[in-house]
Every structure is written in structure tokens, then in C-alpha cells.
C-alpha positions as CSV (number, residue, x, y, z in Angstrom):
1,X,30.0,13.7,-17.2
2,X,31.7,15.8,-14.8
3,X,33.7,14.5,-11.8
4,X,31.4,15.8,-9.6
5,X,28.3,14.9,-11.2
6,X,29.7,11.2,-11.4
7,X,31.2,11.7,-7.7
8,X,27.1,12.1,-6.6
9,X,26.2,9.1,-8.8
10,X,28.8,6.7,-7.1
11,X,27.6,7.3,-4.0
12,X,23.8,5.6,-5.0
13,X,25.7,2.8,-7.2
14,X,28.2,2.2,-4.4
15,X,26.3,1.8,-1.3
16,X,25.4,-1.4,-1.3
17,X,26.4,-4.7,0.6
18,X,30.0,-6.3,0.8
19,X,30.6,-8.5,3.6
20,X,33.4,-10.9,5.2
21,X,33.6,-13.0,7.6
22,X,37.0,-11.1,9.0
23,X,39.0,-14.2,6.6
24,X,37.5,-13.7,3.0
25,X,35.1,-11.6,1.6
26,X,31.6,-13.3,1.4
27,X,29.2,-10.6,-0.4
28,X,31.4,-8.5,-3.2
29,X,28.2,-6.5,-4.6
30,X,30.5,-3.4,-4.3
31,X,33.7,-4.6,-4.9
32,X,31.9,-5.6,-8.1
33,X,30.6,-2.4,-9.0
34,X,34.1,-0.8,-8.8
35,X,35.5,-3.3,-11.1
36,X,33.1,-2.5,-13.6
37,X,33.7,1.4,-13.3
38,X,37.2,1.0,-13.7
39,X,37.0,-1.2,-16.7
40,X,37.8,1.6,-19.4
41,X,40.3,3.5,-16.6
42,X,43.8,3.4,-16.4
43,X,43.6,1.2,-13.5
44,X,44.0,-2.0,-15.7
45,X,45.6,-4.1,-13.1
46,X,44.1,-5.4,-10.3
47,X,45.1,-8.0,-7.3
48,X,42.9,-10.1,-5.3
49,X,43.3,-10.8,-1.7
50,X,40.9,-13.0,0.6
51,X,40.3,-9.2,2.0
52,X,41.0,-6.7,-0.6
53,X,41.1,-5.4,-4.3
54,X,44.0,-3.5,-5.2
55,X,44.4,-1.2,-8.4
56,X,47.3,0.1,-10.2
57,X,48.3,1.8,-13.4
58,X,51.3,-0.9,-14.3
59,X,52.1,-4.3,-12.9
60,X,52.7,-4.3,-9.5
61,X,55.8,-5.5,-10.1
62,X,57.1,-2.8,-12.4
63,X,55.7,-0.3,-9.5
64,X,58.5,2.0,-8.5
65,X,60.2,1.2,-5.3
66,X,58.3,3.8,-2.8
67,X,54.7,3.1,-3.7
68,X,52.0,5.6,-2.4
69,X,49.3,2.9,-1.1
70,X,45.4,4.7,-0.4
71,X,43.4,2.5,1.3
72,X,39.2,2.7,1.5
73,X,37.4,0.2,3.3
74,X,34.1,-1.4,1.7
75,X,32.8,-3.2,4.9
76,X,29.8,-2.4,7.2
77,X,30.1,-2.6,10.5
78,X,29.0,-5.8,11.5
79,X,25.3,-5.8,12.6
80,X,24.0,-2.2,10.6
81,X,21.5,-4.2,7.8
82,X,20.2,-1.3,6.4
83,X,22.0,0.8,3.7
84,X,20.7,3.5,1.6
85,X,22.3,6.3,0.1
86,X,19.7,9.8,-0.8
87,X,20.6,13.0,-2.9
88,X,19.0,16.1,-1.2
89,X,19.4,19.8,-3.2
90,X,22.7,20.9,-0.9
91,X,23.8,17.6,0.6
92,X,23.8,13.4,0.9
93,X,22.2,11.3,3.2
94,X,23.2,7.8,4.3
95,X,25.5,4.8,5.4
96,X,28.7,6.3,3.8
97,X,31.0,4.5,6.3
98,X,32.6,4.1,3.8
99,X,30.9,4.2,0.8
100,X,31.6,7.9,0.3
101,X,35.4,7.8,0.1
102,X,35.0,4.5,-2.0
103,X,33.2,6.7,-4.4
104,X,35.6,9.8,-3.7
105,X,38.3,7.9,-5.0
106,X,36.5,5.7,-7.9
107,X,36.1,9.5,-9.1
108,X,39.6,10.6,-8.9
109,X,41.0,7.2,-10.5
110,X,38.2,7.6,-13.2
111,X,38.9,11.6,-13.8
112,X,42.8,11.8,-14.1
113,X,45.3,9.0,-13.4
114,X,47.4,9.4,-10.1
115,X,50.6,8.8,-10.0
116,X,52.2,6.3,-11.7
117,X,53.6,4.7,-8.1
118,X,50.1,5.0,-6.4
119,X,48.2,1.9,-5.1
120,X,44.5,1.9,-4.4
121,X,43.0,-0.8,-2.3
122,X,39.8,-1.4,-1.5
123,X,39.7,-3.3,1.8
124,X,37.5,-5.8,3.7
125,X,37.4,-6.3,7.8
126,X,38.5,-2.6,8.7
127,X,35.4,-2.7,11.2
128,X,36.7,-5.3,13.2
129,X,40.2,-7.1,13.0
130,X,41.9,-4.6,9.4
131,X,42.4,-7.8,8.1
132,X,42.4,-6.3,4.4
133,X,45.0,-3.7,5.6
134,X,47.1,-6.8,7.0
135,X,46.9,-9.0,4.5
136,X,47.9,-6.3,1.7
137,X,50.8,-4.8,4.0
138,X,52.4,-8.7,4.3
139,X,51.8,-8.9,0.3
140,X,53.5,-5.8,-0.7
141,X,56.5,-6.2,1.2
142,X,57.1,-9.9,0.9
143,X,56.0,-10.5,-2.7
144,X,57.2,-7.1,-4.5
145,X,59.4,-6.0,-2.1
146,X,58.3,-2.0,-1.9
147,X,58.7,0.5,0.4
148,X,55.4,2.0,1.0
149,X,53.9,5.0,2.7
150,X,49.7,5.1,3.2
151,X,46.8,7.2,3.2
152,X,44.0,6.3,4.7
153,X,40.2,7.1,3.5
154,X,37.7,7.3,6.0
155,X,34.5,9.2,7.5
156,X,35.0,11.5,10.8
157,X,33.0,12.9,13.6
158,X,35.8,15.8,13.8
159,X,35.7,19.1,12.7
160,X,32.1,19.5,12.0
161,X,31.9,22.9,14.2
162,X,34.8,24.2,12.2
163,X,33.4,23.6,9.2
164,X,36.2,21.2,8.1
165,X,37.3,20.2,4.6
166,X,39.2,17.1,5.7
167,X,41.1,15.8,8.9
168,X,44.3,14.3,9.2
169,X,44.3,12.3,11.9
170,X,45.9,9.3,13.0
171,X,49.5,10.7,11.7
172,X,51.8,7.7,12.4
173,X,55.3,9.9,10.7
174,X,57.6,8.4,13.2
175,X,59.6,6.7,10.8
176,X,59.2,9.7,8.2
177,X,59.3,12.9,10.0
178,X,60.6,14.9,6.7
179,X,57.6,13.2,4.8
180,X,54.9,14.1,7.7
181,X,55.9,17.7,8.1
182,X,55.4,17.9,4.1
183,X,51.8,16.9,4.7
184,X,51.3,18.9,7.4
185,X,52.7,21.8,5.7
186,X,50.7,21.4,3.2
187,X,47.6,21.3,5.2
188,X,48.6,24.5,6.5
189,X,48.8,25.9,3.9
190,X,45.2,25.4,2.6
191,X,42.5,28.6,2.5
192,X,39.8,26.0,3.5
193,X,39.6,24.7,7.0
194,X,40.9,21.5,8.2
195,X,41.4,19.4,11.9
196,X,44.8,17.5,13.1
197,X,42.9,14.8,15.2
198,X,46.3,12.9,17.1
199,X,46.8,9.0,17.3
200,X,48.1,10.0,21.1
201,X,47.4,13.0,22.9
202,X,51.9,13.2,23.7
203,X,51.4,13.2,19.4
204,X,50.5,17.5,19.6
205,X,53.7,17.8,22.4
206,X,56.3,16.4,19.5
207,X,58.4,19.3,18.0
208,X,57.7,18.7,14.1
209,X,54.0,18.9,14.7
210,X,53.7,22.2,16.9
211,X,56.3,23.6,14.8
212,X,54.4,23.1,11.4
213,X,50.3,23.2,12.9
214,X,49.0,26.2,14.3
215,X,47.4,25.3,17.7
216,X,43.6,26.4,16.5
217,X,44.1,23.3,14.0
218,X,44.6,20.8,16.7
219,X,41.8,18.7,18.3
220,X,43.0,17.8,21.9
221,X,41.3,14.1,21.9
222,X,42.8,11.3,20.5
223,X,41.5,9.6,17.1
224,X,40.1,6.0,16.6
225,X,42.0,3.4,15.7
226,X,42.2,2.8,12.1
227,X,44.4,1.0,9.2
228,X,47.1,3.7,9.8
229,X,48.0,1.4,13.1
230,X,48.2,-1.9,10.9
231,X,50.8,0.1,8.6
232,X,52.9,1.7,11.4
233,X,53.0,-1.9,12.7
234,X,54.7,-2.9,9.4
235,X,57.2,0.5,10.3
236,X,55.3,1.9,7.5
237,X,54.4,6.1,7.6
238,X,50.8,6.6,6.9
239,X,47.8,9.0,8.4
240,X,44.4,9.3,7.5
241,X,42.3,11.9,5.2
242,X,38.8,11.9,6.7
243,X,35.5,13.5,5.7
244,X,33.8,15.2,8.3
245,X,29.8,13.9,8.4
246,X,26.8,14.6,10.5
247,X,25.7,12.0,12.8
248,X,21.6,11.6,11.3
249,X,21.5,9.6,14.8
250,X,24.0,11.7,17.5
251,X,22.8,9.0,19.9
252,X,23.7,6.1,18.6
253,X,20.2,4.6,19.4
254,X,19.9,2.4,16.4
255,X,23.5,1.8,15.8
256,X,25.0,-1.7,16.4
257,X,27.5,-0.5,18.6
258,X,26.0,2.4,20.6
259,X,28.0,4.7,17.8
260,X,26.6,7.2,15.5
261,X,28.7,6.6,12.9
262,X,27.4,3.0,12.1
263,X,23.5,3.6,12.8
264,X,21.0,2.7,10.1
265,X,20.4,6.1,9.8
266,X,22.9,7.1,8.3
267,X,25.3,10.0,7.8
268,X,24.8,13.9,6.5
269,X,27.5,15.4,3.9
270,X,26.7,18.5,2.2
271,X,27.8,18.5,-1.1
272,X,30.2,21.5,-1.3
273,X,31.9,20.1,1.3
274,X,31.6,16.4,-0.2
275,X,33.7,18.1,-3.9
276,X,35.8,20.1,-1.3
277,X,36.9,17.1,0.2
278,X,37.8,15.5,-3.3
279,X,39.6,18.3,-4.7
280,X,42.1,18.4,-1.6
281,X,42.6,14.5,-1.7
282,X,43.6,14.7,-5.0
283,X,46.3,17.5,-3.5
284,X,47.3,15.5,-1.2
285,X,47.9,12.4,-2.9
286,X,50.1,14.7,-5.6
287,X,52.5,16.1,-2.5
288,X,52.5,12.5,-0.3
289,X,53.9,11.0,-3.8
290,X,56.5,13.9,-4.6
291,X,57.4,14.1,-0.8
């Protein structure tokens, strides 16, 4: 099976129910499923937090000193019951915060190993409180002692009219400027199109960003909070790699929260962009580890 044939079959197997209570993880349905897919990877060892599943290639304690650490939430918002995931001829429909990027990156791990200083973690409570996020940040650095530097998965409501690969957004670099501008370099760099979506609007004023983006790249609002915040807090350099995805309810009628991006309804991804967006994470996870 292909990696994009399997990346379309995660998406129904993975979007399912796994809940918390914002302390431990009460529902692991999916967290369960990814365990099971990554029984004959190389992602043989595996950590267990009240609010997160880590994977890595060798013992976390053999890791190399900077470790690369991808996060991808597997909680719901609180309060959106339904979830359903449909294959259409040219695109996806459903409740892919944040099934989507869980699958994304199941494929990746499943297709060809990262490397060997990469941690994936699958996190709990990113909707409310990042309690997965903190309690893996704390873990890391008291328990093995690494240096770390994050990527965050997530879904976006950016760069839809520009018909967007991926956004970065949320690029927390301050303690890493020479790491940053490699990312955003290599964004540049890429034929597709792609969104810088700030974590402060002073963020597109800063020398190293309008030096290395060109201005038609930048959108002017500032992006959600996200788990990059929880590892800046931790003086940690991280930003997030988002998948652009059509509101199915612009509204927000039916959502939870008044917010599109968690109604019951769902989410639209066609499916070019959906292998588009796989083939430049695995890019990007390639430079942020060299950088």
C-alpha cells in the first residue's frame, strides 16, 4: 500500500473518540489504534503520560541531546459528540481537528523512519488547558535531560484563498533565531504556496522574518494559541505546520464554541492538497532536525 493510499485510510480508522478530563486520558479509542499501526514500525518505544503517547526510534534515553519533538493532538473539543470522517473523489470530509495530522504523521512514521533524534507525541487536553504538551515538556527535560526544539501539527483556517500547502504560524524562534530563519528559508523556497500566520502582529516587524519572508506570504492577524506557547514557556523554539481546511459550517452554528473549526460538521481537505501537505512535513521535519 502506498503512503497515500494508507494516508486516506487513517483518516476513517483514526477518527474516532479519545477523551480526558484535562488530568488523564479517559477514552483512548485512538490512541489505541495508533499503537496498533505502529506495531511492526520502527517506532518500537513508546512513553506513557496521564496526557500523552510518545514514540521514538531508540530509548529515550539514548535520544541524542537536541531532540526534534512533533506534537499532534488526539482530543476533541470538549462538547463536539459527533465525529465522522468521508472520502469524496477529490477531497475528505469531517472532524479532522485533529485527526488528519494524527493520520499525516502515522503515515510518515509508517513510510520511512525520521530521524533518529525525532520524538512524536500524540497529546491529550490541547483544546483546553495543553496539558499533554506540559506534561511531556516537564518529562523531557527533567527525566532525560534534552534540549528540544518542536513542531507542532495542527488544522488552520489560513491560507485557504491562496490556495495554501501548509502554514507556519505560531513561530516562537526567539531563543533560536539561526534555527527559525532555516525554516523560514526553507518555506521560501518551496514552488507550492504557503502562509506565515504570526504569534504577535510586532512578530512580521522583527528583522530575521522580513528579511527571509516575502511580504505576499505574511498574514497580518495574529494566530491562535497553540502548544508552540507551552514550549516557548519551557524557553524551547517551536512553530506550527498547519493544514489549511474548509469550514463545512463558516458559521459556527453547531459548533460548541461558536467556531467552525470544532462544529459537528466537520472540515473540507481536498486530497491533493491533503498529500501536498504530507510531502512538505516530511521536508520540514528533515531541515528542522539538520538545522
Amino acid at each position: 500500500m502506498g503512503i497515500q493510499e494508507y494516508a486516506i485510510r487513517q483518516l476513517d480508522n483514526l477518527t474516532v473518540r479519545n477523551t480526558d478530563d484535562g488530568k488523564k486520558f479517559i477514552d483512548t479509542s485512538r490512541l489505541d489504534r495508533i499503537e496498533r499501526e505502529l506495531k511492526d514500525s520502527p517506532y518500537r518505544y513508546c512513553e506513557k503520560g496521564k496526557l500523552f503517547h510518545a514514540y521514538a526510534r531508540v530509548p529515550f534515553e539514548k535520544l541524542d541531546q537536541d531532540v526534534i519533538v512533533i506534537t499532534s493532538h488526539v482530543d476533541f473539543k470538549r462538547g463536539t459528540e459527533k465525529c465522522f470522517a468521508k472520502v469524496e473523489s477529490d477531497a475528505m470530509v469531517g472532524t479532522f481537528d485533529n485527526s488528519i495530522t494524527n493520520a499525516a504523521i502515522l503515515s510518515l512514521m509508517k513510510e520511512d523512519p525520521l530521524p533518529r533524534n525525532t520524538v512524536v507525541v500524540f497529546t491529550g487536553d490541547e483544546e483546553e488547558g495543553s496539558g499533554g504538551a506540559k506534561e511531556f515538556a516537564r518529562l523531557i527535560r527533567k527525566k532525560w535531560k534534552k534540549h528540544m526544539k518542536a513542531i507542532v501539527l495542527d488544522v488552520t483556517s489560513d491560507g485557504l484563498g491562496a490556495d495554501a500547502s501548509f502554514t507556519i504560524e505560531n513561530g516562537c524562534f526567539t531563543n533560536d533565531k539561526t534555527w527559525g530563519r532555516k525554516i523560514l528559508s526553507w518555506a521560501e523556497d518551496q514552488k507550492e504556496n504557503w502562509r506565515y500566520v504570526p504569534y504577535k502582529k510586532a512578530d512580521l516587524q522583527r528583522s530575521f522574518i522580513k528579511d527571509t519572508i516575502s511580504s505576499k506570504n505574511f498574514v497580518k492577524h495574529r494566530a491562535g494559541e497553540d502548544e508552540a506557547y507551552i514550549f516557548k514557556k519551557k524557553d524551547c523554539p517551536g512553530f506550527s505546520f498547519c493544514l489549511p481546511a474548509e469550514f463545512m459550517d463558516p458559521a459556527g452554528v453547531l459548533a460548541p464554541d461558536g467556531w467552525g473549526m470544532h462544529s459537528p460538521n466537520g472540515l473540507r481537505v481536498k486530497k491533493e492538497k491533503y498529500f501536498r501537505y504530507i510531502r512538505a512535513l516530511r521536508e520540514v521535519i528533515l531541515v528542522a532536525s539538520a538545522a
